[in-house]
N, C-alpha and C positions, 0 to 999 in steps of 0.2 A: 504494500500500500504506500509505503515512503517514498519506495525507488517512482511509483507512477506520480506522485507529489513534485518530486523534486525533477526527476529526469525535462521535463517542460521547463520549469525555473532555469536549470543548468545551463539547457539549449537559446532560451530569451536573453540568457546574461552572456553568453560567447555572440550570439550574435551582436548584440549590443555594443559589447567590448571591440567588435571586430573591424567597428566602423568609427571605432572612437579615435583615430588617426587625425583627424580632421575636427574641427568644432560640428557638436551636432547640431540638426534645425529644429524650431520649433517640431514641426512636425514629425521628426525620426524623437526625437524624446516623448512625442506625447505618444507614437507607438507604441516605444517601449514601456513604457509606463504600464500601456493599455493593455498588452501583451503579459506582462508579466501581474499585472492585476487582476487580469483573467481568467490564466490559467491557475491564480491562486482561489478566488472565485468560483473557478468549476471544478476544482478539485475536490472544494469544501461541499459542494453540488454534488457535485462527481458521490463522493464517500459519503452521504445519504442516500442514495439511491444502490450503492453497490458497486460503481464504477470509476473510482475518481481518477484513474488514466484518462479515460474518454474525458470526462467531464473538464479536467485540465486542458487536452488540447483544444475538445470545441470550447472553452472560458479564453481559451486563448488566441484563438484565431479571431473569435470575436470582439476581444479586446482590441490585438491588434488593428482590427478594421475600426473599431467604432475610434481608436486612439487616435489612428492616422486622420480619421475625419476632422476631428478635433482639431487635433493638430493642424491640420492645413486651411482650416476655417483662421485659427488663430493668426499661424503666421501668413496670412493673407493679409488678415487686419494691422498687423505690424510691420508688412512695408508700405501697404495704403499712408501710415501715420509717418512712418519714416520720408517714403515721398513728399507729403505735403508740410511736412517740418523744411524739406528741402526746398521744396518751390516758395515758403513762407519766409523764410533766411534770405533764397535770391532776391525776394520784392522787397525786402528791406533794406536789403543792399542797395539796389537801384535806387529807391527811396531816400535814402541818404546819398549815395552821389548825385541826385536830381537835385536835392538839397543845396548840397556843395554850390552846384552849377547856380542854381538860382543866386544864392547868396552872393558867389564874384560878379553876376549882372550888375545885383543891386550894388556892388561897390565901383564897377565902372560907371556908371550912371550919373554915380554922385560927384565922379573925377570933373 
């Protein structure tokens, strides 16, 4: 009953690990997250009903799915924000050298 507990977990964290070379995305952590949630979840499923291998992999496959979902809802909404932080920055910028500009008019004017 352990080995069907854990064998899921072992495999969600090697995979996890395997791609940890790189910074992960939103999205690849809320898999894993979802993954490893899951198949904790259907294990606990699982081992009321008499099967908590099965119940582990389908907690987990379904985790994984609904995680990735998540996950790429969210960071979807975190470069939307990071875009318009950026497009909000350029017009200020502009804003301020339009500034500038006006401001040396008004002092040739006065010359």
């Amino acid at each position: 009953m352990t080995k069907a507990i854990v064998a899921p977990l072992i495999i969600a964290l090697l995979v996890g690990s395997s791609s940890c070379s790189g910074q992960l995305t939103t999205r690849e952590k809320s898999a894993a997250i979802g993954t490893v949630s899951g198949a904790a979840l259907g294990a606990i499923i699982g081992a009321a009903v008499g099967s908590p291998g099965a119940g582990a992999g389908i907690g987990s496959a379904v985790g994984l799915g609904a995680g990735a979902f998540i996950g790429d809802r969210i960071q979807r909404k975190e470069e939307k924000e990071t875009k318009q932080k950026e497009e909000l920055e350029k017009t200020q910028a502009e804003a301020k050298q339009q500034q500038k500009e006006l401001e040396q008019m008004k002092e040739q004017q006065e010359w």
